[in-house]
Every structure is written in C-alpha cells, then in structure tokens.
KENU-437705 format. One line per field, with one value per residue (C-alpha): residue number from 1; residue in one letter; x, y, z. Coordinates in steps of 0.1 Angstrom, whole numbers. Example, Ala and Ser with C-alpha at 12.3 -4.5 7.8 and 13.67 -1.06 7.14 Angstrom:
% KENU-437705
bake	(1,2);
kegu	(A,S);
xx	(123,137);
yy	(-45,-11);
zz	(78,71);
% end
This chain:
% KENU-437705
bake	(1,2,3,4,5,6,7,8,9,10,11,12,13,14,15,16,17,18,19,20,21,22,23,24,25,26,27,28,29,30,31,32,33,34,35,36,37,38,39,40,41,42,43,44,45,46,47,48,49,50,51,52,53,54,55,56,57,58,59,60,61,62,63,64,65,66,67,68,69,70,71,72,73,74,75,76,77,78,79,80,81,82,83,84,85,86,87,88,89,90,91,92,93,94,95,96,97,98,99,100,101,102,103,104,105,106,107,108,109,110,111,112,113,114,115,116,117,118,119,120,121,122,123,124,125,126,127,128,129,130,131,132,133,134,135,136,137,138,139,140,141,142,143,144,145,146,147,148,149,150,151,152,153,154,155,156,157,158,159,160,161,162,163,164,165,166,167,168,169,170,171,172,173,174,175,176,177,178,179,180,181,182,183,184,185,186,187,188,189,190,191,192,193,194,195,196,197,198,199,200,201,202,203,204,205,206,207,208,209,210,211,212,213,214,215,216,217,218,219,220,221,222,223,224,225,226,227,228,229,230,231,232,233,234,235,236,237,238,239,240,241,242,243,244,245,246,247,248,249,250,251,252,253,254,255,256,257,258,259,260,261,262,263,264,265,266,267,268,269,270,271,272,273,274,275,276,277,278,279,280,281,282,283,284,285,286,287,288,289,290,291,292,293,294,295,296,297,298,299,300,301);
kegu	(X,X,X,X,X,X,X,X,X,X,X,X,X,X,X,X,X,X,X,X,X,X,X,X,X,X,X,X,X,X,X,X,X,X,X,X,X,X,X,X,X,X,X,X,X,X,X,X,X,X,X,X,X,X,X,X,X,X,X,X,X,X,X,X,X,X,X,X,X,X,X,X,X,X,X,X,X,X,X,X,X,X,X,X,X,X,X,X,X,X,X,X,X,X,X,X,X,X,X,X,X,X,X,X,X,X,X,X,X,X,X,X,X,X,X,X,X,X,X,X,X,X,X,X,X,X,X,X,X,X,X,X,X,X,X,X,X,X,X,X,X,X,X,X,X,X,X,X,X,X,X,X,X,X,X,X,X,X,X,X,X,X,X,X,X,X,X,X,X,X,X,X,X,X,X,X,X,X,X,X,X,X,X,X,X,X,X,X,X,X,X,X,X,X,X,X,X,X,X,X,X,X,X,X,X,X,X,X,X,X,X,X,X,X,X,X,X,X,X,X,X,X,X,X,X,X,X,X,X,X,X,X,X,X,X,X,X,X,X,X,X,X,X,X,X,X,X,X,X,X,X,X,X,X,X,X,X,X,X,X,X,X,X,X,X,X,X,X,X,X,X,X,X,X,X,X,X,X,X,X,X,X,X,X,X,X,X,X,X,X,X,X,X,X,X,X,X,X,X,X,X);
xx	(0,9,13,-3,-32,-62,-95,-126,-162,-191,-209,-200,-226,-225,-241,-265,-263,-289,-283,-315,-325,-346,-350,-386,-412,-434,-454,-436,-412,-389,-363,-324,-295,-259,-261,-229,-225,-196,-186,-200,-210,-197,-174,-164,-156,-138,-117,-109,-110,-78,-61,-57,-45,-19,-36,-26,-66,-77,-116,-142,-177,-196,-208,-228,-218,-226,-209,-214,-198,-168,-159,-159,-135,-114,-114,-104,-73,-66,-67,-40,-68,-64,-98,-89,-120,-147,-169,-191,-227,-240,-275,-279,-273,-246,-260,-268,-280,-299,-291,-301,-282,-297,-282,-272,-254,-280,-286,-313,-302,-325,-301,-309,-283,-281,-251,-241,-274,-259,-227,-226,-206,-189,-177,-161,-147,-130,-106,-109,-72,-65,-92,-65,-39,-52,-41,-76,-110,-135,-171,-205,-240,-248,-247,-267,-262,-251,-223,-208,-213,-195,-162,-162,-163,-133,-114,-116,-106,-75,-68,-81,-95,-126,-141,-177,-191,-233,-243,-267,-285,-306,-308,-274,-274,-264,-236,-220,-207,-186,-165,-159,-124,-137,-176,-180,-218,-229,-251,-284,-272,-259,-291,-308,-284,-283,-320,-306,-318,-288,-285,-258,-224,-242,-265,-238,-218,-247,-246,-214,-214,-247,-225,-194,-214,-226,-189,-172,-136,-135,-170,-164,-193,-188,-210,-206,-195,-198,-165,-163,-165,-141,-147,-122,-108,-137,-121,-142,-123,-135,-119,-130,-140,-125,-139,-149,-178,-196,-210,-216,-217,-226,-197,-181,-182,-171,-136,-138,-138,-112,-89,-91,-82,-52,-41,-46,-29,8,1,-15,-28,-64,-70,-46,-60,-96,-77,-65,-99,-113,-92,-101,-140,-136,-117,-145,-175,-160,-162,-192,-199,-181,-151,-145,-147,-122,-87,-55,-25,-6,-38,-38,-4);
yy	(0,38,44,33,62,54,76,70,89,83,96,110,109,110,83,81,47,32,-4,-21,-56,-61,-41,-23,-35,-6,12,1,19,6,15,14,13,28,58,68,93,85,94,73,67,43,64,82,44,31,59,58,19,24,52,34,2,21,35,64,79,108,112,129,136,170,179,206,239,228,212,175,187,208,176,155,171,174,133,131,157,136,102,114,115,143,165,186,174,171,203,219,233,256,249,213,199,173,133,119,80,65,32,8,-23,-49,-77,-101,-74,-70,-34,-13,19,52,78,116,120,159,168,138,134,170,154,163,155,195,179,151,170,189,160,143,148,130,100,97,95,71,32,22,41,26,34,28,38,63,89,96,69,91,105,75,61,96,90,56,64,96,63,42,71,70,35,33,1,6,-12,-12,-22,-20,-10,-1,-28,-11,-17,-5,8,-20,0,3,-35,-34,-9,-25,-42,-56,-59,-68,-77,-92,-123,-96,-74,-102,-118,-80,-73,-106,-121,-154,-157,-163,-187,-208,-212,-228,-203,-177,-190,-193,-155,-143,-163,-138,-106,-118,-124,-87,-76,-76,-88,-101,-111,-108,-123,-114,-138,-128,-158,-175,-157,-147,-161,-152,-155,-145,-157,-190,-198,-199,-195,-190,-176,-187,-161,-156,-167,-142,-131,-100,-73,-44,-52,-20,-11,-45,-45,-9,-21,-50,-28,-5,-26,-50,-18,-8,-45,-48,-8,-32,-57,-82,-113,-109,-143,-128,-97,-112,-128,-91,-76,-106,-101,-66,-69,-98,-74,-44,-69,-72,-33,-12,21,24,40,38,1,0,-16,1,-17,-30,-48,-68,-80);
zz	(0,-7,27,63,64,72,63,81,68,93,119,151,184,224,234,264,280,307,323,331,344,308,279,279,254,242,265,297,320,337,367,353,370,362,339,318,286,262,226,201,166,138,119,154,171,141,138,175,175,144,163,197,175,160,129,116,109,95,104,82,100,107,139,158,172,207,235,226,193,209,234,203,186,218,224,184,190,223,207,177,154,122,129,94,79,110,100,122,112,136,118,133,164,173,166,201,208,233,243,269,278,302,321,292,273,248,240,220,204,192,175,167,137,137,118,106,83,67,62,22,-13,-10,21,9,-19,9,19,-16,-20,17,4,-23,-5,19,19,30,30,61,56,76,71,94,73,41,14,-11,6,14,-23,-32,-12,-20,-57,-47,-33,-58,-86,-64,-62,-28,-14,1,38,40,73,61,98,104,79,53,13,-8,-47,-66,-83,-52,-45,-74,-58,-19,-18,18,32,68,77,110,99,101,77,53,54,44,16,-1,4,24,61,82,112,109,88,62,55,58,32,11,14,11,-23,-36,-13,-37,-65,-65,-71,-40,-36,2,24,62,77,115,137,174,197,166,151,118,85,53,16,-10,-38,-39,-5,30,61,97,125,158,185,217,247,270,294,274,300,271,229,221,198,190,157,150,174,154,119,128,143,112,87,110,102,66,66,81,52,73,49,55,80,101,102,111,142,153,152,166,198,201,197,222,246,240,248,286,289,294,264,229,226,268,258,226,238,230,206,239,251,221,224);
% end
C-alpha cells in the first residue's frame, strides 16, 4: 500500500447509556440502574478503535456547534486522530444515541443523527485529495447513502480500497458492491443485503457467495460468539471467536472494523487480520460504552 493512512467517513454521536435488568417493550417503564455518557457513533468508534491500535486515521464527520460537538472534537485531538475534515454546522445539532443495555449485554439503540445526516458531497470533496492519499477508506451507514457512495467512488478514482461495514442494515445501490475491496456484515445485515436468512455457517456462506457475486472482492461475515466467517478468492475461512464473558456489545463490531483496517494498513494477509480484530471486539465486549470500551495496541499484544 501507498502508505499506512487510514481515512474513516461516518458519523459522530454521544451516546447516552442506561443499564436495566430487561429491555422495555413498548409502553412500559422501567427503573435502570448505572447511567454513563460516552462518545459514540460508527465512523467516530472506528476511527478511535484504528487510532488506539496504532492506525494512523484521518476522520471525516460533521458535527454541531454545541458542546457535545466541541468535546468531540477534543477526544479526536486527544486520541491522535487528524480533525482537518470534521466540519461543524451551527445549523444542526450534534448526533446523540440512546441506548439501553440490560443484564445479558443485549442493547437497543434510538439515535438523533443531527449533523451527521448533513454530512454532504462538498464535504467530501473537501478531503478528496487525503481520500486519495489514503491506503484504506472505512465506511458505515450512518450517514446519508449518497455521501458514502460519493467517497467511496473519490477512493476508488485514487486507487483506494474501500471497507464497508453495512451498519446499520438497510438496502445498498447496486452499483455500489462493485467498488468495496472488503464488506463486513454481522449475519443480520448479510441476510438484508443478499436475500438469504442467516442462522448458521451454512447459511452464511450461502450468502457471502450472492455478497461476492454482486462484485465484492473479500466477504467478512462477523457472527458474534460464533466468530467470523471469510470469503475471498472462492475460499471460505472461519476464524474462531475468543472466549470471554460479554457485559456491554454495544460497539463491537465498529472495534472490530477499525482494528481490522489498522491491520490490513501493516500488510497483514487478510486471516490474520480477522484474528486481530477478533481479539479486540472480544476485549471491548467485557467493557461497558463504545469507545470507553475499545482496547488500545498493547492490550492486544
């Protein structure tokens, strides 16, 4: 690769987290217990998940001019993240999500996007020349569609390979699959973007084949305590999960998606680098919030 940089476009959030014995079904209140507020969102975890890994991560997002927005930008500049292309619009508010976890780690998460549903193609065309000069562009879905298909399209002009993690699940352009070096579904989202329930190994592979059929290169399936499933080159390969005892998945897979582009960055062969962001989802499952929960490089090792 050109270099090691790694350029992340998604959203940024605080989240709001409430443990409670059970989630509430609708109509009901409930009494919680521990109440914490952390920094959150996809793009914002990845990019923090790749910098404490030892990425080198430039972050583009948009945020608002209030004071969710302002610490934001202070935990990027503290976690060695480039904040050149993080814009702020004092029109919209900064994205918040509210998320409840209850006692078997399950969570359920509302987000308010503010800014990051503003995030625009002028913006990306603002770090287009840093997208270019990236070794690996990450991308998520939490902000609009066609910004993301935008900077993937600036990455692949470069010569850029491209990391889509399709979270959260929703219907993608079909023009799009034809550009993702990588896609790395959790067994929901495969099952939404090929048309193939998903339960078991079986039925994973049976969608990572119509995923690679689309015109991906490399189908991650990532399967929780299952561990993760790889299909590349007409070649399956699983990786096995650690074992550990989960308190908090909120943010697993966006550990697990930034750790595994900081290891394909140092030329990892792609099994290997599966393994790496394996161990640092399991370690962020045994941690409460999302980026409090993300492990740093010596953790790892």
């Amino acid at each position: 690769m050109k270099n090691k940089r790694i350029v992340v476009v998604g959203s940024t959030n605080t989240d709001m987290v409430v443990k409670a014995r059970h989630l509430p079904v609708p109509g009901e209140t409930i009494l919680g217990g521990t109440f914490l507020m952390n920094p959150g969102g996809k793009g914002a975890n990845q990019a923090v998940a790749a910098a404490r890994l030892g990425g080198s991560v430039t972050f583009v997002a948009k945020v608002g001019d209030d004071v969710f927005g302002r610490q934001a930008l202070e935990g990027f500049k503290g976690e060695g993240i480039d904040t050149h292309y993080i814009y702020t619009d004092p029109a919209q508010p900064s994205g918040v999500a509210l998320i409840t976890v209850d006692e078997k780690a399950e969570n359920c998460i509302v987000v308010a996007p503010g800014a990051n549903a503003v995030l625009n193609k002028a913006d990306i065309d603002g770090a287009a020349a840093e997208i270019a000069n990236a070794a690996l562009l990450l991308v998520q879905l939490e902000v609009p569609i066609e910004t993301v298909e935008y900077a993937v399209q600036k990455a692949v002009e470069g010569g850029v390979k491209v990391i889509l993690n399709p979270a959260p699940a929703c219907a993608l352009p079909e023009g799009l699959f034809k550009n993702l070096y990588m896609l790395t579904p959790n067994e929901t989202e495969a099952a939404l973007l090929s048309g193939i329930e998903v339960s078991d190994l079986e039925s994973a592979k049976k969608a990572a084949r119509v995923l690679h059929g689309k015109g991906v290169e490399i189908v991650i399936v990532t399967m929780g305590s299952d561990g993760a499933l790889i299909y590349q080159n007409g070649v399956f390969e699983t990786v096995a999960a650690q074992k550990v005892k989960a308190v908090d998945t909120t943010a697993a897979g966006d550990t697990f998606n930034g750790a595994l582009a900081v290891a394909l960055s140092e030329g990892l062969p792609v099994a290997e680098a599966v393994k790496f962001a394996s161990k640092a989802a399991a370690i962020s499952v045994t941690r409460m919030g999302a980026q409090s929960s993300t492990p740093y490089r010596e953790e790892i090792i």
